[in-house]
N, C-alpha and C positions, 0 to 999 in steps of 0.2 A: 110523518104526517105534519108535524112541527117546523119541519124544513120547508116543507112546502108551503105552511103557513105564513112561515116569517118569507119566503119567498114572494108570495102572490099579493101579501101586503108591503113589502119592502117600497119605498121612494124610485121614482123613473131612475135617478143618478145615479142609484145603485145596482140596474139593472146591468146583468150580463151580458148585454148586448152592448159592442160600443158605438154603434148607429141609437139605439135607445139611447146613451147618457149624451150622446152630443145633443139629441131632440130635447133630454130635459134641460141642460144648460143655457137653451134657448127661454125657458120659464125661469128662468134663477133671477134675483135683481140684487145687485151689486151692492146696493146702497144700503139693504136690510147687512145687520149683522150674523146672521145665520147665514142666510144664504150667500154672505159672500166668504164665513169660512167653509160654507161646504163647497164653493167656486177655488177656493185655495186649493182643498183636497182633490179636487179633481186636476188640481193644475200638477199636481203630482201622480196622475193616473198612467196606466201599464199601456194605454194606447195612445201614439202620438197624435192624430187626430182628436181626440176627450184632452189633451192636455194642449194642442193648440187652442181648441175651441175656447177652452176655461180661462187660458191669458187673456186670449180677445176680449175678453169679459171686465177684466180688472185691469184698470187705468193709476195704479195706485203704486206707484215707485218705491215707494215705503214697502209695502206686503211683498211685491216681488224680490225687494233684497234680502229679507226675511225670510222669503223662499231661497233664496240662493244660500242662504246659511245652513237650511238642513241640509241631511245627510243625499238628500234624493234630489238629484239635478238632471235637470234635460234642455239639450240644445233647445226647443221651442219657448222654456222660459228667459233664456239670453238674448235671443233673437226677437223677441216682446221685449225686454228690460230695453236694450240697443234702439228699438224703436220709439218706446216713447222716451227714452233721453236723446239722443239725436232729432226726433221732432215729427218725424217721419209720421206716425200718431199720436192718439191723444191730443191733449189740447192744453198741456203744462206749458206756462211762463217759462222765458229761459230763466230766469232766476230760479224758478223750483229748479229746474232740471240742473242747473251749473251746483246747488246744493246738493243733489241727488248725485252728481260728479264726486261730490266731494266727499262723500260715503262711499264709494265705491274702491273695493281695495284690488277688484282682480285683473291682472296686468292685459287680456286677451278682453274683457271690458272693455277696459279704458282707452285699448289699441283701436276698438271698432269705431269708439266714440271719437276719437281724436282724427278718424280717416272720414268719416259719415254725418260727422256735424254736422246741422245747417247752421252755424254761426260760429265765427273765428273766437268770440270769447269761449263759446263750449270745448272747441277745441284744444285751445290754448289751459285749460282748468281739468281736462283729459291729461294732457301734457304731464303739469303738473306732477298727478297722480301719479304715473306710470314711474316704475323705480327700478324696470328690468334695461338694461344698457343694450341687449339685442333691441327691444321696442324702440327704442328711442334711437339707434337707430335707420330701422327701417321706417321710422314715419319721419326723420330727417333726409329721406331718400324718396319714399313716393307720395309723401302728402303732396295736398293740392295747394293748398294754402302756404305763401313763402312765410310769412310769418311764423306757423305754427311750426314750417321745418326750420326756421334758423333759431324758436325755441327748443326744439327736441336735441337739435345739434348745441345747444347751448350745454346741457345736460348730460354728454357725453364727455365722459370726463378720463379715460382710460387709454393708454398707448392702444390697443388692439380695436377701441370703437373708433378712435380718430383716423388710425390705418382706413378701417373698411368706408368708410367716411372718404376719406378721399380716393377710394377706388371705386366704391359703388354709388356716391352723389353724385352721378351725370346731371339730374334733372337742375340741377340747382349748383353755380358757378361759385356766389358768394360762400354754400355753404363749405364746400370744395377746399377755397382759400380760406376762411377762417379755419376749418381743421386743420390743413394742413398749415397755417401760420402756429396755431397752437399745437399742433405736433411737433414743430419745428424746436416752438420756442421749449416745450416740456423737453426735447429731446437735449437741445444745449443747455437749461438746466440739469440736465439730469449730466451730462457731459462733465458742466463745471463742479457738480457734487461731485461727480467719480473724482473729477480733478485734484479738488480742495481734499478728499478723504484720501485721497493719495498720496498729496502732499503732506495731510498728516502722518500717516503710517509712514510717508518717509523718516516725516520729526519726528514719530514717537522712535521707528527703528534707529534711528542717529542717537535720540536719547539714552538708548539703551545700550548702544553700543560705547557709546561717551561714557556711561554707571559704569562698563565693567573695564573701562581703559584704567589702567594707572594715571597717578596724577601727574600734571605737568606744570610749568608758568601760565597757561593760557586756559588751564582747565575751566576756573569759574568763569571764563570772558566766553567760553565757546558753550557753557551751559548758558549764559545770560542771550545769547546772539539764537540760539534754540527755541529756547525762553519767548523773547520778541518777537522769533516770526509765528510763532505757534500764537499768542495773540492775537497778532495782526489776520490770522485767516477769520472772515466774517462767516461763515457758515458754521452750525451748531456740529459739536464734534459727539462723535456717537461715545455712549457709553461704557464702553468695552477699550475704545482709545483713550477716553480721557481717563479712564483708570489705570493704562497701562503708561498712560504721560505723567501722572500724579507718580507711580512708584517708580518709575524711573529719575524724577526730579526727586525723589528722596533720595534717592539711591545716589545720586550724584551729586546733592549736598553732604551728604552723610560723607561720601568722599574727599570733599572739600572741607567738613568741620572736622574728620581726622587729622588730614595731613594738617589744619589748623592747632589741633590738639598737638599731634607731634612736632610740631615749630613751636607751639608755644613751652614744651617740656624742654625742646633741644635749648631755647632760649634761658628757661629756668637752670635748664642743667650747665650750659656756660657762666651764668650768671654766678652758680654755685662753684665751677672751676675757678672763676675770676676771683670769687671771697674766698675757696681756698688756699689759690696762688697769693692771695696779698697776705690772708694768714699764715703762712709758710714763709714769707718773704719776713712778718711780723717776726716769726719765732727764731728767723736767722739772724735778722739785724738788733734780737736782743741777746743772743747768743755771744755777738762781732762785740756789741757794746761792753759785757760784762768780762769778757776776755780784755777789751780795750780799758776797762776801766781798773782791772787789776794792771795793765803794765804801765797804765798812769800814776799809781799811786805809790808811796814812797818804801813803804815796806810791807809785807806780808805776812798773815797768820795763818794760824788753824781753821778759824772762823770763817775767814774768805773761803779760802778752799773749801769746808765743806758747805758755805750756799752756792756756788760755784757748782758743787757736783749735784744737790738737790734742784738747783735750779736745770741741770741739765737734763735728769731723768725726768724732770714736768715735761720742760720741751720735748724730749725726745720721745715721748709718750704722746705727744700733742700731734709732735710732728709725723707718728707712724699712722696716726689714725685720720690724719689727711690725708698720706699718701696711700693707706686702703680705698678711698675715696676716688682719686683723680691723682693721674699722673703727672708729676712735679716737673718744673719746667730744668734742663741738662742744667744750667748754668746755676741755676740757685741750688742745684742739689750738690750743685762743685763747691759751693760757698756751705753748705753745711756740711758738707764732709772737711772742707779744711777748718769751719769753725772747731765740730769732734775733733780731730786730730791736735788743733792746739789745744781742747779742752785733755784730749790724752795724754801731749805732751804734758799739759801742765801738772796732771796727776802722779803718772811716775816721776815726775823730777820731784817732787813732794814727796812720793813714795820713798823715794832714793834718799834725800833728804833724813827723813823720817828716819831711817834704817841705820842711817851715820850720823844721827847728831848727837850720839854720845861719843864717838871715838873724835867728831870735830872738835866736839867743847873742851876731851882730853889734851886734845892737840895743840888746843888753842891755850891753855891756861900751860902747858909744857912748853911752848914756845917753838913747838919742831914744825920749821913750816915744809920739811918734805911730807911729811906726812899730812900737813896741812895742802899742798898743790895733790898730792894723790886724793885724799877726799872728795876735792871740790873737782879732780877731773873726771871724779867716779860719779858726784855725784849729776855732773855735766846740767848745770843749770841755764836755762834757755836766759838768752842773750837778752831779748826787750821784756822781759819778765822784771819786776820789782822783787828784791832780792827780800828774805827776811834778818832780823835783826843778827845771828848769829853768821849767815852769810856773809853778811855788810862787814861784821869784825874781823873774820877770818879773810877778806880782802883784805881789806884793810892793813892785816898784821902781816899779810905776802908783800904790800906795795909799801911797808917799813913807815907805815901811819898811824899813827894814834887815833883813834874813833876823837872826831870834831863834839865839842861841849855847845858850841855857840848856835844857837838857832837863831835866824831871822825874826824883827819884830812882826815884819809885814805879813812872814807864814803865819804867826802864832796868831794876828790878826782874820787873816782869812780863815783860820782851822776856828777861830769865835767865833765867826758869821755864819758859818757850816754848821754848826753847833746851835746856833740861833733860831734856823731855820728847819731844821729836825724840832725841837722843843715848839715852834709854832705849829709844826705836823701831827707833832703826838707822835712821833718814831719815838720809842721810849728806849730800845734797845740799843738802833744805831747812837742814839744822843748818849747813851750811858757809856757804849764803846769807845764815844770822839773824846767824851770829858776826861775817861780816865790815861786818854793817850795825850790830853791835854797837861794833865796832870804832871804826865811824865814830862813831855816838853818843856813845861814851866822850871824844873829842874837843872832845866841845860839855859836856860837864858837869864842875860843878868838882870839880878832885882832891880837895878836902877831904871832899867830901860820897860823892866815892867810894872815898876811903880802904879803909871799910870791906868792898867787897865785889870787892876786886882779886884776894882770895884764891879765892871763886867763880871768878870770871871767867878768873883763870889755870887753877881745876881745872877745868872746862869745854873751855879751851882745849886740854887735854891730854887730855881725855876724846875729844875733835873729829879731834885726832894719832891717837890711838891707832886709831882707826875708820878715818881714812885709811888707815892703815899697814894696817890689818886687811884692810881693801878689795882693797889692792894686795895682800897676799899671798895674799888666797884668788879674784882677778882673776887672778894671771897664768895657773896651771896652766887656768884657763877659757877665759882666749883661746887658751892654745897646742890645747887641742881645741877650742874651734872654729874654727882655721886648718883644723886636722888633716881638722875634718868636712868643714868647706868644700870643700875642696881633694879629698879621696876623691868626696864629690858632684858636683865638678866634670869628674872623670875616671870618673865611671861614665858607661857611656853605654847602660844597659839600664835605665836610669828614666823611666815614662809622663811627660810632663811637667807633669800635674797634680800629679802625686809630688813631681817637682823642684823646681814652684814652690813649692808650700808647703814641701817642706822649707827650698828656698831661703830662705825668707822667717821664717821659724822661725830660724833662722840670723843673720840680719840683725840681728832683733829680740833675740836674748840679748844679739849682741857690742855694740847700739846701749845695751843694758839697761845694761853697764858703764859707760860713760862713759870717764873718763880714769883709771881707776885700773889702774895696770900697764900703761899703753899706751907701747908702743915703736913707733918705722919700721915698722922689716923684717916685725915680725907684723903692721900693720895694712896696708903692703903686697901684702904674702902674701895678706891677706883678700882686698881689694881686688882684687885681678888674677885669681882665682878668681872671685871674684861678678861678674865683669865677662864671663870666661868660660862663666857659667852665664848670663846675659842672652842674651850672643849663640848662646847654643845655642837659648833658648829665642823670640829675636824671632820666626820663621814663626810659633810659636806664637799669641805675643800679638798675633801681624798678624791670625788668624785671630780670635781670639778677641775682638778689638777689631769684628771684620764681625761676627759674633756679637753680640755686644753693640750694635751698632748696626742691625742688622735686626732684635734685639727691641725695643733703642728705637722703633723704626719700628714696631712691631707694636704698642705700651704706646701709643702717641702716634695709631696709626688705632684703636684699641680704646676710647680716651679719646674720641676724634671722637664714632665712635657711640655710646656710651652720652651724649655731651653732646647727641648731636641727637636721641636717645631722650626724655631729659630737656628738651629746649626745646620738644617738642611732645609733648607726653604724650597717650595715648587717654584719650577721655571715662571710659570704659568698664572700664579697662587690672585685668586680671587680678592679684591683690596672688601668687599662686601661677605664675602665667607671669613675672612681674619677681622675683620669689624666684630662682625658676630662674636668667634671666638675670644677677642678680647673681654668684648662686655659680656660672655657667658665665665672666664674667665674673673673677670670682677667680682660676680656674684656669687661665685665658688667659693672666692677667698674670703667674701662678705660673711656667709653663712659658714665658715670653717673661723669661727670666733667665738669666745678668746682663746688667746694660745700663752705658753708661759712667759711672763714679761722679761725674765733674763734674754728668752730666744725672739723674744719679738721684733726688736730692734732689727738683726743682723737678716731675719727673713723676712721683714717687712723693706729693707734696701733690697734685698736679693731681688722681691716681686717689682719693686718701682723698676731698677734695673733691667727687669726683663719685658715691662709694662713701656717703658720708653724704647728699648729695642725693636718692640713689636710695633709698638704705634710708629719708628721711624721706616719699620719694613713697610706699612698700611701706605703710610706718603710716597714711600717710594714707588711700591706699586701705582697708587694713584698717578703721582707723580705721570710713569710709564703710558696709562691709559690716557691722560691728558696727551702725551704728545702724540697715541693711533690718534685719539680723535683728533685732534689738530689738522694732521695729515688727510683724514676723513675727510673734514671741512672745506680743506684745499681741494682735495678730489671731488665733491660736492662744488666746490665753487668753480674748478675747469670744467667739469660736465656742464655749468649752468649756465659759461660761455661758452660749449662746444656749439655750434651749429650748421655741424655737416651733417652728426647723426640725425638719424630720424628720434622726433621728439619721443617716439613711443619705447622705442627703445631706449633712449633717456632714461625712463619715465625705471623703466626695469633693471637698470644701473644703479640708479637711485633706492631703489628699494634694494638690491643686494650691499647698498653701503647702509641705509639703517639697520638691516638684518645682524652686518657687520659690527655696530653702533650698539647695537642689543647686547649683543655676545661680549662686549667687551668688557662691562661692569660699570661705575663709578669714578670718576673724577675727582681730585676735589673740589669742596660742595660749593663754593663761589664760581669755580672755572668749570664746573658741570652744568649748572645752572647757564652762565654766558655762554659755553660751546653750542650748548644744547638750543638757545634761542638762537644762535647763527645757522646751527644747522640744520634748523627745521626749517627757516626762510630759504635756503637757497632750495632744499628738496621741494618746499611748498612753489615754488615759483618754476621749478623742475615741472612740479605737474601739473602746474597751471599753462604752462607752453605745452604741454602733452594735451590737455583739455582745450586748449586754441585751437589745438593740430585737430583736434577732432573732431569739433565745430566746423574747422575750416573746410574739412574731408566731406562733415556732414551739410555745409551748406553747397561744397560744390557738388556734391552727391540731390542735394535740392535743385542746385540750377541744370544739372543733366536732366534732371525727373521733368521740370519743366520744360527743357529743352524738346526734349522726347517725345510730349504732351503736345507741344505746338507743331512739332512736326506732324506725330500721328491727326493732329486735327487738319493740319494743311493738305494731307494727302488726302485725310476723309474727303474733304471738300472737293480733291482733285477729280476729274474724268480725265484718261486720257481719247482723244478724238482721234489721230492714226499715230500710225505704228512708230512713226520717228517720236513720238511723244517718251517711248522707253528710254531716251538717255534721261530725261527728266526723273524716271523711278531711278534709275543707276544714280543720281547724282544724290535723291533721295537717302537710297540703301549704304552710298557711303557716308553721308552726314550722321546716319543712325548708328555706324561700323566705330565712329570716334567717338560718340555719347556709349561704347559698350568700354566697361561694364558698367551696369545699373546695380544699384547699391538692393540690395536683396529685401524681400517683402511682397505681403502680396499686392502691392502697385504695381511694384515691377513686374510681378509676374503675368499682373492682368492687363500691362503696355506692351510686354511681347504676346499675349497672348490675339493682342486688336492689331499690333502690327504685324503679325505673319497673317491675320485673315485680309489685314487692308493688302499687304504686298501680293498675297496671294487672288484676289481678285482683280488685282489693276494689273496684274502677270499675264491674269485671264481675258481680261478685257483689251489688251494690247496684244494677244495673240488671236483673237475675234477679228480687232480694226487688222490685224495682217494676212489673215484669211482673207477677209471682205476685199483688201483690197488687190489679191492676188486674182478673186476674182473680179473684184471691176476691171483689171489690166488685161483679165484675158477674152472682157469685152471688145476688147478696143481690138485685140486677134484675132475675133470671130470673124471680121469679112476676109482676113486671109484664109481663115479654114474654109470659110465656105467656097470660094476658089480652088482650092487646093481638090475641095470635095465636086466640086465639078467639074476639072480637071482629071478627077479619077473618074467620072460617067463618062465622059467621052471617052478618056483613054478604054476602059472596059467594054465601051461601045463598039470598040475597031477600029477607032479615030486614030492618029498619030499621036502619041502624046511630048505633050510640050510641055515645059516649064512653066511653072507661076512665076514670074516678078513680083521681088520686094513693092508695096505701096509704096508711091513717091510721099516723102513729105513724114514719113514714119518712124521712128526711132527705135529697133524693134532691141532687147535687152541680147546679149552674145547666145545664150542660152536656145532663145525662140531662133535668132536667127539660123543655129545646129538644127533644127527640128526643122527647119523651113525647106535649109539644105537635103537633108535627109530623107523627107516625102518628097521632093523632085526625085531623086534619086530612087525612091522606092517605087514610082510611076516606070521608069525604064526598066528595074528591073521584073520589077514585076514576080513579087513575093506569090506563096501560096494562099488559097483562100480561106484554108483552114487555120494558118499563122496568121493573117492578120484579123480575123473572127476571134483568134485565141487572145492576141494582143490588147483588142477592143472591149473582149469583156472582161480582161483581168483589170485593165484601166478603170472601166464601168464596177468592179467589187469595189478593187482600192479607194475610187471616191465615195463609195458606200461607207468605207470601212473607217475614212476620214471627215466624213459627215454623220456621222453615228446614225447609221440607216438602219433598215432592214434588208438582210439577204435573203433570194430563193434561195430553198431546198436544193435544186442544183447547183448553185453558185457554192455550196458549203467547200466541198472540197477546195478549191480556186481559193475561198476566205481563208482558211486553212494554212493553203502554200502561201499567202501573200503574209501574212504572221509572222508565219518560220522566219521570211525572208528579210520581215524587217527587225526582228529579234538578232539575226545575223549579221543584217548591215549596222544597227544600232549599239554594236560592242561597243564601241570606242567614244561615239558622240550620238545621244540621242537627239537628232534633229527635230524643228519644232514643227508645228502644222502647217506653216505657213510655207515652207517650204517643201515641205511632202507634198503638198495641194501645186506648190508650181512644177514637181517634177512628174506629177499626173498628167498636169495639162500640157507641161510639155512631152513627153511621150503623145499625149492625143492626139498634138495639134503633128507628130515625127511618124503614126500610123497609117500606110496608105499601101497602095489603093482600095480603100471603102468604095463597097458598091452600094449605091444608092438606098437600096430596099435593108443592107444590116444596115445603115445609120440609121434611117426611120424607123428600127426596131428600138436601135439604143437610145437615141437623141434625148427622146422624153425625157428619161428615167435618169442622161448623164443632165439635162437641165434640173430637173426636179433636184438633184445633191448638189448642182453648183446654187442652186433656191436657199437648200438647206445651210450650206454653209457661208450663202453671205447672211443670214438673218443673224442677226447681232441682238440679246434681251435687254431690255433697258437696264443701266447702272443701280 
């Protein structure tokens, strides 16, 4: 009952009927606000008539977009909105409406507005809006308005809208051409980015392949040349390249600051051979000197000889641990080896010496000089040696001389100037040696002569005091610290005893450095029982350190092994870069096998120089050998680079079998590798620079065939032939194309023979038409003979006599027709059967069916059949063309006789009708 209530009171708009709500919609007024949102709701009503009505109602562009945003949309409120923005009703300014444009986001909107405008700015403000690339456009294709379509085409911005653009803007030329200018022009950028990103990934792959080459002379000049053109490209390089251009420029710096690194080390390390070599050179020519300086002087002692022998073992301890270092050059190790050997000789004649100078001095003071000549030939004293004092007598007393008293004043002057000059040095030792052999000399010379210089001689001798004195006073407070040091050193007991030794020995050597000056007992006992408890602290030590030293000896002495049985059998072959290596793994062997005992070190540190210069003269040698392949190389490399009969490409693969060769070979040496190596890369580089000409050259004349070929196929396009003599012109054609074959492969080429077999194949076609045509226009010119011939055969059939046709005067008939002419006179006398030449007439009558692509009767099948076979039989050997099948029809026609009147007016038609057919020729 409630239902019914609210029913029979409910509002007209609400009524169930939709004839009711459109009558109330008629009372609604727009301009009240009530009833114009219940006009809204009904603009969203379930029948489309109640929701036309309700639009018509509301003029308000605003509400209706507002409408358009709920969820409930109906074609009739678009079709309203499109109206009153287009203009069409209502009575909106276009200013509202171009606002109302301008709120408007939906693409099928904006598309109605921009077609339905009544004004080019609503249009063009339509335009705007629209952001779908289909819209844009199909209102660049059917607007009405050229302005608003060469806006919409402005706005198409996309390869695939500029295509359709230029296929579907028929209405519009400009728009046409601007697409297709901006297609054109997008397409050639797009062209020259592929280009330039190409040319990149060429550089970055060059770069990369440059990082992982070995170094060479040109390395940094050909990263720098990489470098510059990768620059020089103006287009922005993608991200992905220029990361792979940045590590590849590391990478091939990084190759370049090594090999920098190893030149700069090689260079240190020469550096370091050179102060070697001069120290070695040093340690020989003081060796030469000290030897020279004993056989200058006038006699010899104890003293000499033993600085003589301590000075050698410095040296020769100097000079072992150069030659661990770097191999000594032959010629200065000949000059130390004969300096040792005079130092040996000088020792055993000393020795020798040593051993008989008691049975000499008995000999000499007994007067028996055999026994004095056996002594002195035992003890075989070197010739430019300075003899010593008991020598000098014992000569002496063989060559029946009294030892001379008288000494020179001038020596005894020069031995005071020597003396002189020691005491201005502070030599305290040598000056106290010279004074007291002064001493002795002053002895042997006379007082008168030395009157003069006693005054010297005493102030010298006081000069000599004073030094002593000097010595002892600033000696003692020295020994008493180094008792002091001694003694604290010996009672620490938290010193490594690397520490210990050397300072021990540090030690030794200042208190040894005094001498006798300020030496007492008690301090030098004091040292003494200290240093003696710093030994026995350190013997476990030097027990260990002696095994040490003697399992490197062992290691220096199996290291020597091998490399000597290296070197006694050397490989044919042997690698100058494999025994490189081994040397200097060899070096470091010996380096790390230190120290060894210093009795043995000496004679196995010559052993290793010895075998160190062997091996390095094997390494030159080698080198040496590889320097003259390449040499040879070079040469081969430089006749290939003036051969030029080969073909450049093959050049090109000669060349590369000689770096292959080049590779395999090894190392040079390193000045004459370096220059081989620049000669040899220019002549291969210029090897394949004429291989790269060659192929240019191949590829440009491979261009001028492509154009060649291009200008021909366009000439022929262009061509018609008009008759049949025209076919030498394609022959002349088809052989000009025959000399441009071959075309360099690709799909140009493929799509040039592809236009030239259809151009040749239709001008084939059209030249076998005009020779159709004109077989039958010639056999126009026949027909009054046939028609004669054929009334000819009415009379003859008639009863009449029959006669011959006469040739037309004036007619030039081809050898052919004139057989066929002969041959129906002939057939009128004899006079064939009716049923043979009925047979004759209509096999004639298929055949040119069958030559004019006709249609045959049903009875003519069989006849079409035979005539098939027949030319399948005849056409073994040479398929003849149509133009000649068609004339050996018509001649047969015109060689058929006698036709009687009534079969030719059966056939005649039907043989005109296919001579119709085959002269119609289709246009080119």
């Amino acid at each position: 009952m409630s239902g019914l209530l609210r029913r029979f009171f409910a509002p007209r708009w609400q009524h169930p009927n939709p004839g009711v709500r459109r009558q109330a919609i008629e009372r609604l007024d727009p301009t009240r606000h009530d009833q114009r949102h219940t006009l809204e709701r009904l603009a969203a009503d379930a029948d489309p008539g109640v929701r036309t009505a309700a639009l018509a109602r509301l003029e308000d562009p605003d509400a209706l977009i507002a409408l358009l945003g709920e969820a409930t949309r109906s074609p009739e409120l678009k079709r309203r909105l499109t109206s009153l923005v287009c203009g069409k009703e209502g009575r909106l300014e276009l200013s509202a409406r171009v606002a109302v444009v301008a709120r408007l986001s939906e693409t099928e909107l904006l598309e109605t507005v921009a077609l339905e405008g009544d004004n080019q700015q609503l249009r063009l403000a339509a335009i705007e809006r629209i952001n779908d690339e289909d819209a844009l456009v199909r209102q660049a294709c059917d607007n009405g308005i050229a302005a608003v379509r060469h806006a919409a085409a402005a706005r198409v911005d996309s390869d695939a809208g500029l295509s359709r653009l230029v296929r579907e803007a028929r209405r519009d030329r400009q728009v046409v051409r601007q697409a297709r200018e901006r297609l054109n022009r997008r397409r050639a950028d797009a062209a020259q980015l592929a280009a330039a990103r190409e040319r990149r990934e060429t550089l970055v792959s060059a770069l990369e392949r440059h990082a992982s080459a070995p170094w060479e002379p040109l390395y940094a000049g050909r990263l720098r040349h990489l470098m510059r053109e990768w620059q020089q490209l103006e287009d922005t390089p993608d991200p992905g390249l220029e990361r792979r251009y940045h590590d590849a420029c590391l990478r091939c710096r990084k190759v370049i600051e090594d090999h920098e690194a190893q030149q700069r080390a090689s260079a240190a390390a020469h550096q370091h051979r050179e102060d070697a070599q001069q120290a070695s050179a040093s340690l020989v020519e003081a060796l030469e000197e000290s030897i020279e300086a004993l056989e200058r002087s006038e006699t010899l002692g104890a003293q000499d000889i033993a600085s003589l022998r301590s000075q050698k073992r410095l040296l020769a301890h100097r000079w072992q641990e150069l030659a661990d270092q770097h191999v000594t050059d032959a010629a200065l190790r000949r000059r130390y080896d004969t300096a040792l050997g005079r130092i040996e000789k000088i020792g055993s004649a000393w020795a020798r010496l040593d051993q008989r100078a008691g049975d000499l001095e008995r000999a000499l003071e007994d007067g028996d000089k055999e026994r004095l000549k056996a002594l002195l030939t035992a003890i075989d004293w070197p010739d430019g040696l300075a003899p010593t004092p008991l020598l000098s007598a014992s000569r002496q007393r063989l060559e029946h001389r009294t030892p001379s008293n008288d000494v020179s004043l001038e020596h005894f002057e020069t031995q005071l100037d020597e003396l002189e000059c020691l005491l201005e040095r502070g030599a305290f030792k040598p000056a106290s040696r010279l004074h007291q052999h002064l001493r002795q000399l002053a002895d042997k010379v006379d007082p008168t002569t030395l009157r003069p210089l006693e005054a010297r001689v005493k102030r010298l001798g006081a000069r000599l005091a004073e030094l002593r004195d000097w010595r002892g006073f600033v000696a003692g407070p020295k020994r008493e610290q180094l008792v002091a040091s001694i003694e604290a050193l010996a009672d620490d007991e938290t010193s490594v005893e690397t520490v210990l030794d050397r300072r021990h020995r540090q030690l030794v050597k200042e208190w040894k450095s005094l001498g006798d000056a300020a030496a007492n007992r008690e301090q030098s006992t004091r040292f003494r029982t200290a240093s003696d408890r710093i030994h026995q602290r350190l013997a476990p030590w030097r027990a260990r350190l002696e095994s040490e030293r003697a399992n490197n000896l062992a290691t220096r002495i199996a290291l020597c092994e091998q490399l000597e049985t290296l070197l006694d059998h050397p490989a044919q072959e042997a690698d100058p870069d494999a025994l490189r290596e081994i040397r200097d793994r060899a070096r470091d062997q010996w380096r790390r096998a230190s120290p060894v005992p210093r009795d043995k070190a000496e004679a196995i540190g010559r052993r290793f120089g010895a075998i160190r210069h062997r091996l390095q003269a094997l390494i030159d040698q080698r080198a040496r050998e590889i320097a003259e392949a390449k040499h040879e190389l070079v040469d081969k490399a430089r006749q290939l680079s003036e051969e030029k009969e080969i073909p450049a490409a093959r050049r090109a693969e000669q060349a590369k079998e000689l770096q292959r060769r080049w590779r395999a070979l090894g190392r040079a040496p390193k000045g004459e590798e370096q220059a081989l190596w620049r000669e040899f890369r220019g002549l291969c580089d210029t090897i394949f620079a004429s291989r790269e000409a060659a192929r240019d050259d191949r590829v440009r004349r491979a261009e001028e065939r492509l154009n060649a070929m291009q200008g021909l196929i366009n000439r022929l396009h262009g061509w018609q032939p008009v008759r049949s003599s025209d076919e030498v012109i394609l022959t002349q054609a088809i052989a000009e194309a025959a000399t441009l074959e071959p075309l360099p492969g690709g799909r140009r080429s493929e799509g040039m023979r592809r236009r030239w077999s259809g151009i040749v194949r239709a001008r084939r076609q059209r030249l076998e038409r005009l020779a159709v045509i004109e077989q039958v226009t010639d056999w126009q010119e026949v027909r009054p003979l046939l028609d004669a011939h054929l009334q000819a055969d009415a009379e003859h059939l008639a009863g009449n006599e029959p006669g011959d046709v006469p040739l037309p005067e004036g007619q030039m008939l081809a050898e052919d027709m004139r057989s066929a002419h002969f041959r129906r006179n002939a057939a009128r006398r004899d006079s064939p059967p009716l049923d043979t030449v009925e047979e004759r007439l209509a096999r004639t009558r298929v055949h040119l069916a069958l030559l004019a692509e006709g249609s045959v009767s049903h009875r003519d099948e069989p006849l079409r059949l035979a005539i098939q076979v027949e030319r399948l039989n005849d056409n073994l050997g040479r398929e003849p063309s149509r133009a000649e099948e068609v004339r050996s029809v018509l001649v047969e026609l015109l060689a058929i006789g006698p036709v009687p009147p009534a079969l030719w007016e059966h056939n005649v038609s039907e043989l005109d009708h296919m001579l119709e057919r085959l002269s119609s020729l289709p246009p080119p």
